[in-house]
N, C-alpha and C positions, 0 to 999 in steps of 0.2 A: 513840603518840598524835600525831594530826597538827592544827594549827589551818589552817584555811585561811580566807579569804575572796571574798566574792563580793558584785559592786556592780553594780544599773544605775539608770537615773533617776532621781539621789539618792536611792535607798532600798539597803541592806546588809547584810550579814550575817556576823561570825566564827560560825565554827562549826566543832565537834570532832569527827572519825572514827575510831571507833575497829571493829575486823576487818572494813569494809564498813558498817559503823552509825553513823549521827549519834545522836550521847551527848548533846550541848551545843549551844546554840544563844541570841548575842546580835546581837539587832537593832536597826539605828538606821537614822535620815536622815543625809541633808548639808543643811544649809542656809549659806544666802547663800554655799557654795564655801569655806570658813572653819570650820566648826562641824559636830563630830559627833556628833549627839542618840542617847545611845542610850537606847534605846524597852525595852527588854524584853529580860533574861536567864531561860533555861531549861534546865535541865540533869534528864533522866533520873529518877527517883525512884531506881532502883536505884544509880545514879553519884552521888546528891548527897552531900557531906561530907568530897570527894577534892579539892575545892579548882579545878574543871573551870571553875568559873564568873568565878572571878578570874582563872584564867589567860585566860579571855575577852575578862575586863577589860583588861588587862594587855597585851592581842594590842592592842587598839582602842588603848594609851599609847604603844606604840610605832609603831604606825602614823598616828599625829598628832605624834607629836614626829618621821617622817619626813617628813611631806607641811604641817608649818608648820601643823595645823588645831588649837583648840580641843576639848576634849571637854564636851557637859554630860549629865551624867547625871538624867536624867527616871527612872531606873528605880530603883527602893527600893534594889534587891543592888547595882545600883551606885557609886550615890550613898555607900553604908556603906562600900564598897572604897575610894575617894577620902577616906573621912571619917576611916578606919585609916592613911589610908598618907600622909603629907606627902611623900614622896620623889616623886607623880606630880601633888602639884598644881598644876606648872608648867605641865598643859594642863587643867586646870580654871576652865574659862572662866566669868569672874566670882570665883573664889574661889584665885588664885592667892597662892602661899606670900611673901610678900616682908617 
């Protein structure tokens, strides 16, 4: 399983490959250069319930505690991953652990 991403004109996307197939797919903006909106997680019918989608999540936490951004979760699935886990609400922007 591979996560990769892919960004241009502030719009983005983690997303999962697995044998040649995208499984998984979460989408966000950038706004004001600061802040990573993410829009919408999707993972598979056949894949759902292997945990593809937090690792999504999880790709987007570590990719904002590399690049100094914010995350706010506008998406249901993800906003609940943030709501389970205090350990990543350090870039949950508005709602940080202190």
């Amino acid at each position: 399983m591979d996560i990769q991403r892919r960004e241009e004109n502030n719009k983005g996307r983690f997303f999962i490959q697995e044998n040649g197939t995208e499984t998984a797919e979460m989408i966000y903006s950038v706004r004001n250069g600061k802040e990573i909106v993410i829009e919408s997680t999707e993972v598979d019918k056949e894949k759902r319930g292997q945990g593809l989608g937090k690792k999504l999540v999880m790709a987007s936490v570590d990719y904002a505690r590399n690049n100094d951004l914010q995350i706010i979760p506008a998406c249901p699935f993800a906003e609940a991953v943030f709501e389970k886990n205090d350990n990543i609400r350090d870039v949950w922007e508005g709602k940080n652990a202190n």
